[in-house]
VEXLO-117360 format. One record per residue (C-alpha): x, y, z; residue in three letters; residue number from 1. Coordinates in nm, 4 decimals, decimal comma. Each point is the difference from the previous one (the first is absolute). Layout:
<atoms>
ATOM        u        v        w res   n
ATOM        X        Y        Z ALA NUM
...
</atoms>
This chain:
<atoms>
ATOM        u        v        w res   n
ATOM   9,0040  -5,5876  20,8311 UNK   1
ATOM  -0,3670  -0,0123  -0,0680 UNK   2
ATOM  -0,2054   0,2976  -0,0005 UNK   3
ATOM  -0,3326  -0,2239   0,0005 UNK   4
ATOM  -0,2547   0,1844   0,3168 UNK   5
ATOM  -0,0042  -0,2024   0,3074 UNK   6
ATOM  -0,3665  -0,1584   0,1132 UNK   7
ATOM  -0,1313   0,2690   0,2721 UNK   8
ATOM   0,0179  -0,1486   0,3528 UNK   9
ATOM  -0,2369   0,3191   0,1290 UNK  10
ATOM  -0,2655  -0,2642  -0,1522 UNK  11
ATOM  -0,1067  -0,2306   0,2957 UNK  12
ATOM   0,0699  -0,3096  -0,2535 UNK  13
ATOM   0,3372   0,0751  -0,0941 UNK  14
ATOM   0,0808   0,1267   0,3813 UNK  15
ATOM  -0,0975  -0,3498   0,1730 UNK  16
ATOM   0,1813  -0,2011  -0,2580 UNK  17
ATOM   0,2938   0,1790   0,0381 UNK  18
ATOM   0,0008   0,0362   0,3858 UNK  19
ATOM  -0,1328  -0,3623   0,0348 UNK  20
ATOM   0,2938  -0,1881  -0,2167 UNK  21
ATOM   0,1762  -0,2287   0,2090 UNK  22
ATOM   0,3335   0,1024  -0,2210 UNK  23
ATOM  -0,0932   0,4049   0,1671 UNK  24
ATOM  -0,0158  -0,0951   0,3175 UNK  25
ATOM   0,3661   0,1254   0,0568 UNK  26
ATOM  -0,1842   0,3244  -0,1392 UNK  27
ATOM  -0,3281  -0,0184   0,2004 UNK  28
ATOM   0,2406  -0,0058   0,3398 UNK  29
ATOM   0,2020   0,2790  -0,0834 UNK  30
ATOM  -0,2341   0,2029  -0,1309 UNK  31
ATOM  -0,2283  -0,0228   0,2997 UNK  32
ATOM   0,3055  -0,0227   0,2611 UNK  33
ATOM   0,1568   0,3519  -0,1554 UNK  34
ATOM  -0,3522   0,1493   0,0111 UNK  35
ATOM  -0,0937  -0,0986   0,3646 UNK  36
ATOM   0,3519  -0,0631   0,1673 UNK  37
ATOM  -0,1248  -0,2941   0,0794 UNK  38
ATOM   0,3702  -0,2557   0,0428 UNK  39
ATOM  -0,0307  -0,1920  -0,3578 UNK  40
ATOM   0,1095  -0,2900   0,3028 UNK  41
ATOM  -0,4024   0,0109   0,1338 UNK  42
ATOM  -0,1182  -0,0370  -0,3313 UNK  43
ATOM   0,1245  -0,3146  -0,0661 UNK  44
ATOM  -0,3087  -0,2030   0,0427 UNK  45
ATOM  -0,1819   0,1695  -0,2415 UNK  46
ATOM  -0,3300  -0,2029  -0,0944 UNK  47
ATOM  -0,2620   0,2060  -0,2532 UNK  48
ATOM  -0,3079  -0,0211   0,1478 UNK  49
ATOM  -0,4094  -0,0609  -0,1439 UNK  50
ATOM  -0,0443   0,3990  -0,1154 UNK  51
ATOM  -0,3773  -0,0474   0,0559 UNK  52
ATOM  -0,0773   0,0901   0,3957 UNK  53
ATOM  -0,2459  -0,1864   0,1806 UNK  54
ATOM  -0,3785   0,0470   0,0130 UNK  55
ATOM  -0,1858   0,0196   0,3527 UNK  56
ATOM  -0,3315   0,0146  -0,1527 UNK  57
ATOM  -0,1838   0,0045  -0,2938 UNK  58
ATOM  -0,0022   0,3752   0,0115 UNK  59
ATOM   0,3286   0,0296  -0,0373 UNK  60
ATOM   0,1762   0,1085  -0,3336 UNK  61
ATOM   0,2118  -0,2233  -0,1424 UNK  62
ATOM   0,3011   0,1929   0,0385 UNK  63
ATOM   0,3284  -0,0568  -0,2161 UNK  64
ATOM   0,3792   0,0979   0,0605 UNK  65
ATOM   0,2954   0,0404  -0,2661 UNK  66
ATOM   0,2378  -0,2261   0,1862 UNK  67
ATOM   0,0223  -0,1101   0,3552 UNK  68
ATOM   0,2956  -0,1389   0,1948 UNK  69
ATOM   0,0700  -0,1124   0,3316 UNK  70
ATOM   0,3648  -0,0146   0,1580 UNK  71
ATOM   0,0768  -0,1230   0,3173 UNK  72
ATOM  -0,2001   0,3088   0,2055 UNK  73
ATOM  -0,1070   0,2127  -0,2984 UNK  74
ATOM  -0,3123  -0,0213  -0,2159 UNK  75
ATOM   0,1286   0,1957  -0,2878 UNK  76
ATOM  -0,3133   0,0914  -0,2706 UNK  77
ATOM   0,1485   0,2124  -0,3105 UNK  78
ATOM  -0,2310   0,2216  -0,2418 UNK  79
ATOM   0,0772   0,1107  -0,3482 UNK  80
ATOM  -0,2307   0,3238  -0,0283 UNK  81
ATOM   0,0240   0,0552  -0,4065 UNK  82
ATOM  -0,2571   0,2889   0,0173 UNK  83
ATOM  -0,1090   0,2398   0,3284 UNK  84
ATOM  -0,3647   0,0686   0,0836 UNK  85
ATOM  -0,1789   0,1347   0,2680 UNK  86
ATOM   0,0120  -0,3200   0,2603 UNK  87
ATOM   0,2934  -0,1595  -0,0768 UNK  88
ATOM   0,1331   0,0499   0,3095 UNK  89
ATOM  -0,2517  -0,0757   0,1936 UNK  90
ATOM  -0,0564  -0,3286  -0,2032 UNK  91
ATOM   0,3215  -0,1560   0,0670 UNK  92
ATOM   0,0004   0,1248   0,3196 UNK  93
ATOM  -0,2827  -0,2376   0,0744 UNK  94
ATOM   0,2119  -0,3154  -0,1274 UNK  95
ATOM   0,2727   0,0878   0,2622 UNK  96
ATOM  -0,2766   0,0361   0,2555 UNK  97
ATOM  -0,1724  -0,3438  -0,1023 UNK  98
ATOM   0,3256  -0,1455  -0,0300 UNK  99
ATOM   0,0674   0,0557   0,3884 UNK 100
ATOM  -0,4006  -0,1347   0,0902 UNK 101
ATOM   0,0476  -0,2899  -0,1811 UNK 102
ATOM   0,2962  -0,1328   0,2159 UNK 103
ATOM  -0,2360   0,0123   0,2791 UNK 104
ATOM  -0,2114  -0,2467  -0,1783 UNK 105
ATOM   0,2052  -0,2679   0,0472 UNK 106
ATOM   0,0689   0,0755   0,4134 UNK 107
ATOM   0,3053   0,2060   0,0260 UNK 108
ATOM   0,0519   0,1756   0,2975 UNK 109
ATOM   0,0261   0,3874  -0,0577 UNK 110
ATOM   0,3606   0,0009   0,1589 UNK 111
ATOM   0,1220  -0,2860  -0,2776 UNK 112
ATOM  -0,1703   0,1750  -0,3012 UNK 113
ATOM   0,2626   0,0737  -0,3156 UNK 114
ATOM   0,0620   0,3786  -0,1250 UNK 115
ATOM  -0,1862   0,0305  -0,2817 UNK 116
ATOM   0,1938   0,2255  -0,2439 UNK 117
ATOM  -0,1364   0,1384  -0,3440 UNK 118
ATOM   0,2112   0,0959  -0,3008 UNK 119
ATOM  -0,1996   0,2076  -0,2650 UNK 120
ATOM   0,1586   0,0589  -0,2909 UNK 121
ATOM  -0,1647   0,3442  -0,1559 UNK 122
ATOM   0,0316   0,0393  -0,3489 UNK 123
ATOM  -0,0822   0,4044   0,0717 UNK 124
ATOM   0,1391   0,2606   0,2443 UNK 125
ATOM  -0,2304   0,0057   0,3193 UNK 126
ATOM   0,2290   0,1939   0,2410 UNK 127
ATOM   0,1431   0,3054   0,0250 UNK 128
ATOM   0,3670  -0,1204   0,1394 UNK 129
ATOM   0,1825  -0,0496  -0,3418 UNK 130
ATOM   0,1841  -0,3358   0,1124 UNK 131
ATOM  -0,0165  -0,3977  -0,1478 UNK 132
ATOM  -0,1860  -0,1513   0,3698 UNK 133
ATOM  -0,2372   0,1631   0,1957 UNK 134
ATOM  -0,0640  -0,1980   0,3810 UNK 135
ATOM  -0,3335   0,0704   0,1722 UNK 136
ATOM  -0,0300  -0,1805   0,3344 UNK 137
ATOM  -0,3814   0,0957   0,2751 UNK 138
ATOM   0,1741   0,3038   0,2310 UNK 139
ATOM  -0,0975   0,2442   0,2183 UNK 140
ATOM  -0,0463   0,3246  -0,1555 UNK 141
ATOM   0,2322   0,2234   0,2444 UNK 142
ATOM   0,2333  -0,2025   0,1896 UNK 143
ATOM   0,0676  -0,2241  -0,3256 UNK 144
ATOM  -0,0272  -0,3019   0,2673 UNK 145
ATOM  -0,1311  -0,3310  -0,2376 UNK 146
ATOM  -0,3039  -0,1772   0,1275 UNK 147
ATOM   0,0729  -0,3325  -0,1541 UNK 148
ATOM   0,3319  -0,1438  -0,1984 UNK 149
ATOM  -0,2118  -0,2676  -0,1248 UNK 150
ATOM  -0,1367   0,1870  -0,3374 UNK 151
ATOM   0,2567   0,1390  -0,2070 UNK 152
ATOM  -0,1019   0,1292  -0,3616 UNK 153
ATOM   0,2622   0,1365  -0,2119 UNK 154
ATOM  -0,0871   0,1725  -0,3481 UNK 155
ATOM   0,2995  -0,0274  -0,2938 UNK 156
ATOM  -0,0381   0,2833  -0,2536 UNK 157
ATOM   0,0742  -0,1064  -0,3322 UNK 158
ATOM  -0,0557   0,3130  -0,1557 UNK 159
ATOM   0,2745   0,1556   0,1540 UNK 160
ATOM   0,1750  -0,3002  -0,0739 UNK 161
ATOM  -0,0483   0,0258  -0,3282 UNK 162
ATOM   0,0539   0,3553  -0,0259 UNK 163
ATOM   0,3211  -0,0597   0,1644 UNK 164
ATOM   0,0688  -0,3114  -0,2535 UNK 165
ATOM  -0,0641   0,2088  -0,2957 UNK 166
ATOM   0,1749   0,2689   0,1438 UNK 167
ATOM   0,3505  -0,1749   0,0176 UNK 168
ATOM   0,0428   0,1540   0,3379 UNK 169
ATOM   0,1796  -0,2025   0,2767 UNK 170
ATOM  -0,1789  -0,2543   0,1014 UNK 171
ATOM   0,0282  -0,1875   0,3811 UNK 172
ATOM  -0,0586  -0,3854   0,0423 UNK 173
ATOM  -0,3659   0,0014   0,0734 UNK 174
ATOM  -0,0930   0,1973  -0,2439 UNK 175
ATOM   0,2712  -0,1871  -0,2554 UNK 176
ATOM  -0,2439  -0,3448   0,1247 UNK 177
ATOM  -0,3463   0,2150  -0,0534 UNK 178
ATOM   0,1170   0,0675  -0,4044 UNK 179
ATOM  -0,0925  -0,3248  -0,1555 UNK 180
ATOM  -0,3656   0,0877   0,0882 UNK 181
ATOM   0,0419   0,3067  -0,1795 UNK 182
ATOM   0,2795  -0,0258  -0,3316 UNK 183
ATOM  -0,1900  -0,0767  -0,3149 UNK 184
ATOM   0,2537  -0,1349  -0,2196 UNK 185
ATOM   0,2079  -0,3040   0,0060 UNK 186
ATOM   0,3167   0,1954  -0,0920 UNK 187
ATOM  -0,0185   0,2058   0,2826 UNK 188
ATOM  -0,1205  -0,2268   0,2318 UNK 189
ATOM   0,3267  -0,2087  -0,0643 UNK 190
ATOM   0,2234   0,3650   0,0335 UNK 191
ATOM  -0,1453   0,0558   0,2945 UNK 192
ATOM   0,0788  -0,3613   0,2428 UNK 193
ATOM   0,3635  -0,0612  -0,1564 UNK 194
ATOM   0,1957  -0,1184   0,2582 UNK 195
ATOM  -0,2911  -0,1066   0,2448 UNK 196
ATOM   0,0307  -0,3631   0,0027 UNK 197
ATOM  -0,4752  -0,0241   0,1204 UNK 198
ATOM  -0,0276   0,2793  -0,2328 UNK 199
ATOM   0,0913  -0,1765  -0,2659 UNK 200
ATOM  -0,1183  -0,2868   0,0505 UNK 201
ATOM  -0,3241   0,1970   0,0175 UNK 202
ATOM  -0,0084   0,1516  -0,3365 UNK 203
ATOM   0,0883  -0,3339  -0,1797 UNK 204
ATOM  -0,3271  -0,1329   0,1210 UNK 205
ATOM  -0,2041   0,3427  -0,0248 UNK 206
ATOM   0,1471  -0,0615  -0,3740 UNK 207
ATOM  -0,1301  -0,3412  -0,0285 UNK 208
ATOM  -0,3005   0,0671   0,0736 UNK 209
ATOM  -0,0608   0,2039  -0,3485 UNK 210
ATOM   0,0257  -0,3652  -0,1729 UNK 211
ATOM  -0,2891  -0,1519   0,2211 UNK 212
ATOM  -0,3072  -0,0368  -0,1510 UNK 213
ATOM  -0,2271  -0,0487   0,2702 UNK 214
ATOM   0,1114   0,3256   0,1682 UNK 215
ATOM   0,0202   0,2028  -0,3038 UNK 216
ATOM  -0,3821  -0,0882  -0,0003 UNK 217
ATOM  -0,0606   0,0720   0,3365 UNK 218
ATOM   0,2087   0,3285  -0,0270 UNK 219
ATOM  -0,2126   0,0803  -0,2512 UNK 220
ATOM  -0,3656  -0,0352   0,0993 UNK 221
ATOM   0,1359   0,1880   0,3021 UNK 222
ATOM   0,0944   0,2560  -0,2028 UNK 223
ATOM  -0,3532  -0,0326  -0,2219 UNK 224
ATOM  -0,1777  -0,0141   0,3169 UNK 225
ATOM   0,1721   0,3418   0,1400 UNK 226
ATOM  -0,0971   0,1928  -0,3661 UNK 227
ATOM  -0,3423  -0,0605  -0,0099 UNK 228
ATOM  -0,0562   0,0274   0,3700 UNK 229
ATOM   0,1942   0,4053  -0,0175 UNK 230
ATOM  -0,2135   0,0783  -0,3340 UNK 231
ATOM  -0,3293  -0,1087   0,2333 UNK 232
ATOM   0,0626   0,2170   0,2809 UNK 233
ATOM   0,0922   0,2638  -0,2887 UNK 234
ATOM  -0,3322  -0,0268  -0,1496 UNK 235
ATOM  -0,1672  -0,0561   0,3385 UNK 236
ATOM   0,1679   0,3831   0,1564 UNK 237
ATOM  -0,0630   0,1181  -0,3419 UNK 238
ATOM  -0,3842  -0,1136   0,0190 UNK 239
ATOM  -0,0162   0,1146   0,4029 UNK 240
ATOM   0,0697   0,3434  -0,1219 UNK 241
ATOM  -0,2022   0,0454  -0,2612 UNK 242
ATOM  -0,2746  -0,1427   0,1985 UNK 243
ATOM   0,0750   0,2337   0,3568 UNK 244
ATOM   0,0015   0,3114  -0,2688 UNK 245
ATOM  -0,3515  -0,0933  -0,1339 UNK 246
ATOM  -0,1477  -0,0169   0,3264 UNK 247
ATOM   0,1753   0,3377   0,1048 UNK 248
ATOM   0,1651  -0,1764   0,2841 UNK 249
ATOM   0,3489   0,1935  -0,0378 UNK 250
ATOM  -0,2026   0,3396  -0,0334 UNK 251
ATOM  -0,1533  -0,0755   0,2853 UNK 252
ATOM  -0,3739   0,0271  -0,0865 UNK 253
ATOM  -0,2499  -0,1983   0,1298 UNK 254
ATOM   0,0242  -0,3602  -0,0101 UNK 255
ATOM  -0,1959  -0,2145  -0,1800 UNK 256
ATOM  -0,2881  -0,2731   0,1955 UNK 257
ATOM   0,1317  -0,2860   0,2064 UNK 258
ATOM  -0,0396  -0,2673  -0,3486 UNK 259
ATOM   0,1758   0,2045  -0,2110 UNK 260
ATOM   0,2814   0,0743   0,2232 UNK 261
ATOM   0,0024  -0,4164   0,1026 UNK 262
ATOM   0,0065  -0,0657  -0,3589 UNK 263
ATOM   0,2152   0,1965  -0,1467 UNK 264
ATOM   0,2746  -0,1044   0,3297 UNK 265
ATOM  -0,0855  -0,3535  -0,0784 UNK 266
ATOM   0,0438   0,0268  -0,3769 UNK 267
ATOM   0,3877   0,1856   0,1232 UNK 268
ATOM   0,0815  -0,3119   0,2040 UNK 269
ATOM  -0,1043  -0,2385  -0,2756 UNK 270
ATOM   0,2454   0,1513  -0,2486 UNK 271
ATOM   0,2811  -0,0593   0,2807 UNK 272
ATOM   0,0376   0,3746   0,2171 UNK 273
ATOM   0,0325  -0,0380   0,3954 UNK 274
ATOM  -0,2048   0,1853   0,2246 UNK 275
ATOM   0,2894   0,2758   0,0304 UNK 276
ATOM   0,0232   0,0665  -0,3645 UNK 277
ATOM  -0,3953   0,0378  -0,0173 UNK 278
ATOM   0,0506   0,1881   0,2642 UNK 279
ATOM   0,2385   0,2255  -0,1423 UNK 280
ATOM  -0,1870   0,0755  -0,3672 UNK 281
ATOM  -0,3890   0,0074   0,1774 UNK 282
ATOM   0,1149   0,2267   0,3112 UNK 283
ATOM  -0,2114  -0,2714   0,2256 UNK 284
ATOM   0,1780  -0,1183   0,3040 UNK 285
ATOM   0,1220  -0,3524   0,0312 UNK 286
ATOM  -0,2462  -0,0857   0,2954 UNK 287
ATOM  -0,2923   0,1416  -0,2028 UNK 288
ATOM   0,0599  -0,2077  -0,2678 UNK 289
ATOM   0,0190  -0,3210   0,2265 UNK 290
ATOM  -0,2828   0,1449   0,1230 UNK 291
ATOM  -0,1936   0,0483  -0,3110 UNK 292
ATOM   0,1005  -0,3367  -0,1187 UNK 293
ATOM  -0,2035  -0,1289   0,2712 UNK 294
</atoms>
């Protein structure tokens, strides 16, 4: 058996190709049936929809999904999250939301809209409960009552996953599903789906796909892409520092006039820091910098 590493599918390339074979769809139905308890039965129909969501306005941001599906009532929209940051969340939150105002654009009644569902697949630990699947539906606080079945967003933790994977502990068949995202090596990718007839089938093409030139490309500028965008953000927290320590801003003292302050904030967004990370190294709120950037 070959011990030859695996191409990573927590890289958004590598995830849609694998998801978006015709020869996984066996997979893709399984995977999102055992994670939802949706009946495999309803997701027969399965058609992969255009991932970029539609724009009211030229204000609008062009916004673009991983993958999205419909089947028969569901809109199903799945996220691979590679890396956490502060408004993750909140981000693909907003697909599941535009997702449900766009079927209104095309004059559904409310009653007849589809449950939109979204998978994310977190290549971190978010939540505290120590499981494979966590299921968020909108509820009321006390009485746990649900105010609408029609969002659904469920996150998939592969680092417990893989901590469970790696662990050789006992594993159950969601989480035996979730692995291929998460196993490294061909050898134990293959160890690991003996006797699962999709499973299989699944890691003869996620093997295939080493021999492919075009993704091997792909895969890689991803990859290229990811490096030099990490070492900017190193240099740029690294330069936000050293600049909120020359101005005294972590001491405290006195800041400096309005132009220096807009300047040297400017200069921290132009080497690639958010307003939360200048935020954190120049002790200046968030809506003071929004404000000073005015």
């Amino acid at each position: 058996m070959s011990t030859m590493k695996l191409l990573d599918p927590t890289y958004d390339y590598i995830f849609k190709t694998i998801m978006l074979d015709k020869e996984n769809e066996k997979y893709l139905k399984k995977l999102i049936s055992l994670i939802t308890n949706i009946d495999i039965n309803c997701l027969e129909d399965m058609h992969i929809e255009n991932i970029e969501h539609n724009i009211k306005n030229v204000k609008d941001k062009r916004l673009k999904s991983d993958i999205i599906i419909t089947a028969g009532k569901y809109i199903i929209n799945l996220e691979m999250n590679r890396d956490y940051y502060e408004g993750i969340i909140e981000k693909n939150s907003m697909y599941m939301h535009k997702i449900m105002a766009d079927q209104m654009m095309v004059g559904d009644k409310y009653k007849d809209i589809k449950t939109v569902i979204q998978i994310n697949f977190d290549n971190y630990s978010k939540f505290e409960g120590e499981k494979a699947v966590y299921r968020f539906v909108m509820q009321e606080e006390e009485t746990k009552e649900v105010l609408s079945k029609k969002f659904k967003e469920y996150h998939v933790d592969l680092a417990y996953i893989r901590k469970k994977c790696y662990d050789k502990e006992e594993t159950n068949l969601l989480e035996r599903y979730c692995m291929p995202l998460v196993i490294e090596k061909i050898e134990e990718l293959e160890e690991k789906v003996k006797g699962d007839e999709i499973l299989e089938s699944l890691a003869m093409k996620m093997t295939r796909l080493l021999e492919e030139e075009k993704i091997l490309g792909l895969y890689d500028a991803e990859k290229q892409e990811k490096m030099v965008k990490d070492a900017q953000i190193e240099y740029a927290t690294k330069l936000g520092k050293q600049e909120g320590e020359k101005m005294g801003f972590q001491r405290g003292e006195k800041i400096g006039a309005l132009k220096d302050r807009k300047n040297i904030i400017e200069n921290m967004l132009k080497q690639g820091l958010d307003c939360n990370t200048i935020s954190k190294y120049t002790n200046i709120s968030v809506d003071s910098i929004n404000e000073i950037l005015k």
